[in-house]
N, C-alpha and C positions, 0 to 999 in steps of 0.2 A: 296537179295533185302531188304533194310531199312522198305517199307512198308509192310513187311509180318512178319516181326521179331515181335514178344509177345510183348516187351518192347517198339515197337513204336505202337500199336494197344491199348494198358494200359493207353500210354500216349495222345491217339488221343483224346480215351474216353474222360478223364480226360478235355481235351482242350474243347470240344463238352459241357459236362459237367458244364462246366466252365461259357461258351460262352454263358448258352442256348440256343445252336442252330440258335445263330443269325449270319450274316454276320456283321464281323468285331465285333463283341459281342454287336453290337447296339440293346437296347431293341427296339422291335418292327418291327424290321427287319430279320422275320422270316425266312430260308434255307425252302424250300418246293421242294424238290427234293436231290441232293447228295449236302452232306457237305465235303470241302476242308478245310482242317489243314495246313495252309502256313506260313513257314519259316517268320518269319519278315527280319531278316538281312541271305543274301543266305546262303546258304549250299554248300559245295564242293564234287569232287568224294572223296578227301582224309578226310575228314571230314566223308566222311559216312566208308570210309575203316578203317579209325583207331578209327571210334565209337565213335567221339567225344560229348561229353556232350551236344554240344549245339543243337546235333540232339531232344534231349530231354527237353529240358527247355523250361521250360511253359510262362517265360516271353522273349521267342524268336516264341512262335505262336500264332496264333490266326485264329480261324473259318472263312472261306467265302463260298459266293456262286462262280459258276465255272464264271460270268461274273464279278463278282469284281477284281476273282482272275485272269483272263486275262487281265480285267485294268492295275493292278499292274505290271503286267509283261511284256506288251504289249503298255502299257501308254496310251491307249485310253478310256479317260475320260469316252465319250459316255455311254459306256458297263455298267457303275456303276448307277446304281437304284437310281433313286432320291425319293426324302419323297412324301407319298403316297397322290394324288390327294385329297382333302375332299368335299365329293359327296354330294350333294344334295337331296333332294324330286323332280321327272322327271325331272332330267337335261340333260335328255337323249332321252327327248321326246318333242322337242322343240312345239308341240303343245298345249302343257299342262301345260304352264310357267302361 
């Protein structure tokens, strides 16, 4: 399996690394639970069978979270995190406006 082998767990780092930890490497779009390393352009079974390079190349991945990364795959916009509401002093306490 691709994701156990040394050389793709080196290269995950590296991505993670890279990404700091963000989804899609957007600063401020912190991963807070499991970080996903996805393929930008897919992958094949022959591709992982004859160890192609581009299982590896850093400018074929990039970090997401598991709902972005169902976006992408799955095409539904929804899934994907929009920019984070900016909250107020009791906006949440409508009696206290």
């Amino acid at each position: 399996l691709l994701y156990k082998l040394p050389d793709w767990k080196s290269t995950r780092n590296r991505v993670i690394l890279r990404d700091n930890g963000c989804d899609l490497g957007i600063e401020g779009r912190e991963i807070h639970g499991p970080v996903l390393v996805h393929h930008i352009n897919p992958i094949t079974v022959e591709d992982i069978k004859n160890r192609s390079p581009k299982l590896f190349d850093l400018d074929n991945l990039i970090t997401t979270m598991l709902s972005t990364h169902n976006a992408i795959h799955y095409g539904t916009e929804e899934l994907i995190i929009k920019a984070p509401i900016e909250r107020s002093r009791n906006d949440t306490c409508p009696w206290r406006h």
